[in-house]
N, C-alpha and C positions, 0 to 999 in steps of 0.2 A: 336394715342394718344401720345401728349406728357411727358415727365417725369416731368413737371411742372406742366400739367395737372392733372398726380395722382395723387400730391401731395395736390390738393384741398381738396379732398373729409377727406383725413386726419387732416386739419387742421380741417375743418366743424366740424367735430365730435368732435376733442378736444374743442371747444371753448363752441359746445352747454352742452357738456356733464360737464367742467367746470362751466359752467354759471350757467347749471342744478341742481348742487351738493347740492349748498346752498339751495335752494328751495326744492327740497327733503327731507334733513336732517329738517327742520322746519314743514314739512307736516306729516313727520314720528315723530318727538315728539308731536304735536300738537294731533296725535290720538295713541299714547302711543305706535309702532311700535319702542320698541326700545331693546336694550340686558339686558337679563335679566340674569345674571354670576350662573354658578351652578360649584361643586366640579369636573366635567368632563373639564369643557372646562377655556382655560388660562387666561382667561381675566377676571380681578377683579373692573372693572370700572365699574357702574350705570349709565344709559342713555344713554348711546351712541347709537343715531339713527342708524336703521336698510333700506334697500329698497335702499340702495345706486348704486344697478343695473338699477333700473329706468333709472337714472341720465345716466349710462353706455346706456341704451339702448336706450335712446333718441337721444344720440351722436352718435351711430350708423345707427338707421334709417335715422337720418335725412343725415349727411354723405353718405349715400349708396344713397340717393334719390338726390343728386347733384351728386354720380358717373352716376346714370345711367341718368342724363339729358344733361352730359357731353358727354355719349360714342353714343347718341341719335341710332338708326339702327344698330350701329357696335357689339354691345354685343352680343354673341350668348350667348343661356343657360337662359337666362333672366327667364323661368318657376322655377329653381332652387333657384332663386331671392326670389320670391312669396313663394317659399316654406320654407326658410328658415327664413322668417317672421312671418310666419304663424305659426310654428314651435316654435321661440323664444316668440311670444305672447302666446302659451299656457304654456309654464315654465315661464315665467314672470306672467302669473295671478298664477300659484302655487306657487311659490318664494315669493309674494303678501300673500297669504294666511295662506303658512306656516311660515311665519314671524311673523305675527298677532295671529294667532291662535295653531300652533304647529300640522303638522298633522303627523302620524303613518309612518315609512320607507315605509312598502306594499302601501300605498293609495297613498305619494309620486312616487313609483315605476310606479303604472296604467299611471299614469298620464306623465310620461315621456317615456314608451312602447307607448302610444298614439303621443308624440310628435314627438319621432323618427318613426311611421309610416307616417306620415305626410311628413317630408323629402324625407322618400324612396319614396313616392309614387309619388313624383314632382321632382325624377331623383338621390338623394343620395345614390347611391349604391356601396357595393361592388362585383363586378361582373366578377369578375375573377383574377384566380395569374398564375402567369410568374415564369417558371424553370431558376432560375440564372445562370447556365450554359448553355443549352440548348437556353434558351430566347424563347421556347415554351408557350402560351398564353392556360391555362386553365380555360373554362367559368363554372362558378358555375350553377348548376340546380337552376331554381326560388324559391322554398320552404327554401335552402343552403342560397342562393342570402340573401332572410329574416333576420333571423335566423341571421348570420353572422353581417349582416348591423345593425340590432336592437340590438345584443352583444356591438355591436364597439360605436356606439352613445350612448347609456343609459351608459355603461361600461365609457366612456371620461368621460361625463355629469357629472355623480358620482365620479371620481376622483377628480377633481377640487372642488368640492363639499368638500368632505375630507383634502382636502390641503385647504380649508380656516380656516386656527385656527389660526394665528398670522396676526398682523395689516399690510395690503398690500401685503401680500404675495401672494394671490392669481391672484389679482391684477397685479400685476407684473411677474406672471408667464405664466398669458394671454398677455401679451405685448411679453414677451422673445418668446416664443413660437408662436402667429401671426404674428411675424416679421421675424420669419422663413419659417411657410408656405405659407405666402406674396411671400416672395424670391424662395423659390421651384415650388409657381404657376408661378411667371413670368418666371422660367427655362422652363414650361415645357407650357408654350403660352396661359395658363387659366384666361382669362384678369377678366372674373368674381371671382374668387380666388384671384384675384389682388387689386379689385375695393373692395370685404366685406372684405379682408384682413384689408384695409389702413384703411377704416372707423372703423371697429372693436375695431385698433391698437390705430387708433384718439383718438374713444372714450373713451377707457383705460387711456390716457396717461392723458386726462382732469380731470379724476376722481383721478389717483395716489397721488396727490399733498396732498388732502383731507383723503387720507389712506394710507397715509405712516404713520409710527410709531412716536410716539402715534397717533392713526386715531381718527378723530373727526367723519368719520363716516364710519362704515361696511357694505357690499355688502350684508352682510346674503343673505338668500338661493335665493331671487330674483338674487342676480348677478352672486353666485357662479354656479347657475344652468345655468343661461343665457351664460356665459363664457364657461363652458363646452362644452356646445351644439353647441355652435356656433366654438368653436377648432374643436370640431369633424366631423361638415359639411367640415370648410375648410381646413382640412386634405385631404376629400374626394375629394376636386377639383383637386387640386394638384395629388391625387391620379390616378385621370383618363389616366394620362399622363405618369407621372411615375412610369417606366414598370421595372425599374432595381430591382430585387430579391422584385419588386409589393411594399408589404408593408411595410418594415423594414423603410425605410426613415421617415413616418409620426409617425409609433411606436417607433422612435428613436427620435423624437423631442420632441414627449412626455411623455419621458423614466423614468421621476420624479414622476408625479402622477400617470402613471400607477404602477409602481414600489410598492410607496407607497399605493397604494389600494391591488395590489399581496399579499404582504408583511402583510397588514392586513386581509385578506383571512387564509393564511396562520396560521398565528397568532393561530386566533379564530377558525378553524378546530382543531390543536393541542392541544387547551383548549377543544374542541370538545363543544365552545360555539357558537350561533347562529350567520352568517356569516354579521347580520344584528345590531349585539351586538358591543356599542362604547366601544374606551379604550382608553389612553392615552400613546400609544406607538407608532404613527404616528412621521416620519420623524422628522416634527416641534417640536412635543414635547421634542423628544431625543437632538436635537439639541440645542433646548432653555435651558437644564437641561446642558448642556454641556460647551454651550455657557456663558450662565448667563447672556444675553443681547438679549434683543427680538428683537434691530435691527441685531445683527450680523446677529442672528439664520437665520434671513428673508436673510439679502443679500448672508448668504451660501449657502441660498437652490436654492435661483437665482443663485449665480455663479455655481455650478454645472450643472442646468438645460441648461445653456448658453453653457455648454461645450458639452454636448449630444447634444443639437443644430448646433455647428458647427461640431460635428461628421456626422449629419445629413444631413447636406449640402455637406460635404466632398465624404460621402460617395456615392451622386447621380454622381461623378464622374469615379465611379468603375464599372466592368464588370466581370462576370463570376467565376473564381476562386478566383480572389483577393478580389471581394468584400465578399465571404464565409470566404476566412482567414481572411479581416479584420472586421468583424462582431462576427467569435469565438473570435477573441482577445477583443473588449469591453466586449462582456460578461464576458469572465472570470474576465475580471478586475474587470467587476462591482458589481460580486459577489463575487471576494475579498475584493472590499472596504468597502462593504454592512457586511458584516461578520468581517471586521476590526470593524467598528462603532458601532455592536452587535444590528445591524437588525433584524436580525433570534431570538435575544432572544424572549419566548414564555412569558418568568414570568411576574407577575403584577407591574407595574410603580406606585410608590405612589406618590399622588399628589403632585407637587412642590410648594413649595409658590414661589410669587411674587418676582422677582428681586428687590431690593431696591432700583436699580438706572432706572427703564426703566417700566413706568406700562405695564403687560402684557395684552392680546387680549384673 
């Protein structure tokens, strides 16, 4: 394959997924799928069409469906393909549902344990870690193998999920972050991690334009869950291959919303409230209260995530002791900058109002 040739399957998806946007957002008012602003969440705007994942995952299948007629015999893994379809069509009919209707975190939950069994079970696994220094390969027992795999996908899924509360953020943080494990599958020869990478990336980049700040329309949970799901598969491609200290490289790419989900765990154990209970002390929020501008808030938390990005890519360079010292060194930093910006605080955030110059999301 050529490097002109990948770059088809990227365009593909940016143009349908562009094309698509508008048609979405009119289908989504037309049957009243739109945001409905409450004292939780930032956005103080009425109407703003919801189901903007569609749009995203239109641009994606159809892109993935000119990679794989591009690569015709050469693709190995192809069953992983199917499963990862299979997969995003059932959090796209929930994303559908709980946009329209609002349904319960638990009955959300089933329904995405369902979807990431579906992956596992057409090849997404995680099936063993590798001694950093040694480079000894240790295989997970099947019940572990589970257990493990079903943590890592539903656990993504849900982050990104949470990190959609300001206009294109999330959006953009599925672009920063595919465009990394794009780069780490072609490191490591997974040309299928390659080919949903670019599509993925396409399809993001066609929908950006339409949810960038002020967004004319939001992903709500059809995309943040779609986007999730679909980081978390192609983490796992890339992951098959790279073996250096196994998993820190794709836990470091997506060091942001994982962080920010830990972060609210944490939280709400200390309140000793339900782990399942919202609040308004998520990354974004801190930031926007900070910031005073809904777009900076957005492009900080991007410029950040871009920097654990290229930590993450740096780091597939390292071996043995030095990648151990340099992995203690981001952490400590990042839990001193995390405790600089008062992360850790546990107390309740009172609502902000609206920036005056930027409606918020």
């Amino acid at each position: 394959m050529t490097l002109a040739s990948l770059g088809i399957p990227l365009l593909v998806a940016l143009v349908v997924s562009a094309a698509a946007t508008p048609i979405v957002s009119r289908v989504a008012q037309a049957f009243d799928i739109v945001d409905k602003p409450d004292p939780r969440r930032v956005n103080r705007r009425h109407n703003i069409p919801l189901l903007g994942g569609i749009a995203v995952a239109l641009g994606f299948f159809v892109g993935l469906a000119v990679a794989l007629l591009l690569a015709g015999q050469e693709l190995p893994f192809r069953n992983h393909i199917e499963g990862q379809i299979l997969g995003s069509l059932i959090l796209l009919t929930l994303g559908v549902v709980d946009d329209r209707w609002v349904l319960t975190a638990r009955s959300k939950l089933v329904v995405q344990l369902a979807a990431a069994a579906v992956a596992i079970s057409y090849g997404f696994r995680i099936e063993h870690f590798t001694d950093p220094v040694t480079m000894s390969m240790w295989t997970l027992p099947l019940p572990v193998m589970w257990v493990v795999s079903l943590l890592w996908i539903v656990g993504i899924t849900n982050s990104l999920n949470l990190m959609d509360g300001l206009d294109g953020l999330a959006t953009g943080l599925g672009v920063i972050i595919g465009v990394t494990l794009t780069y780490i599958g072609w490191q490591a020869n997974e040309l299928v991690g390659v080919f949903t990478g670019l599509a993925f990336v396409g399809a993001l980049l066609g929908f950006l334009p339409y949810n960038f700040p002020p967004a004319r329309i939001f992903l709500g949970d059809t995309g943040a869950l779609f986007i999730g799901f679909n980081l978390a598969l192609l983490a796992l491609e890339g992951y098959r291959k790279v073996s250096l200290l196994t998993f820190v490289v794709p836990l470091l790419a997506l060091a942001v919303p994982l962080l920010d989900t830990a972060l609210s765990i944490y939280r709400r154990i200390r309140r000793r409230a339900s782990i399942l209970s919202p609040d308004r002390q998520h990354m974004h929020h801190r930031l926007l209260e900070s910031e005073g501008s809904h777009r900076s808030a957005v492009l900080s938390i991007w410029f950040l995530t871009a920097c654990f990005c290229v930590i993450a890519v740096s780091f597939t360079n390292l071996e043995g002791w030095a990648a151990l010292v340099f992995l203690a060194l981001v952490v400590v930093l990042t839990m001193r900058l995390l405790r600089n910006l008062g992360f850790f605080e546990v107390g309740p955030t009172p609502v902000a109002s609206p920036p005056a110059d930027d409606p918020p999301r």
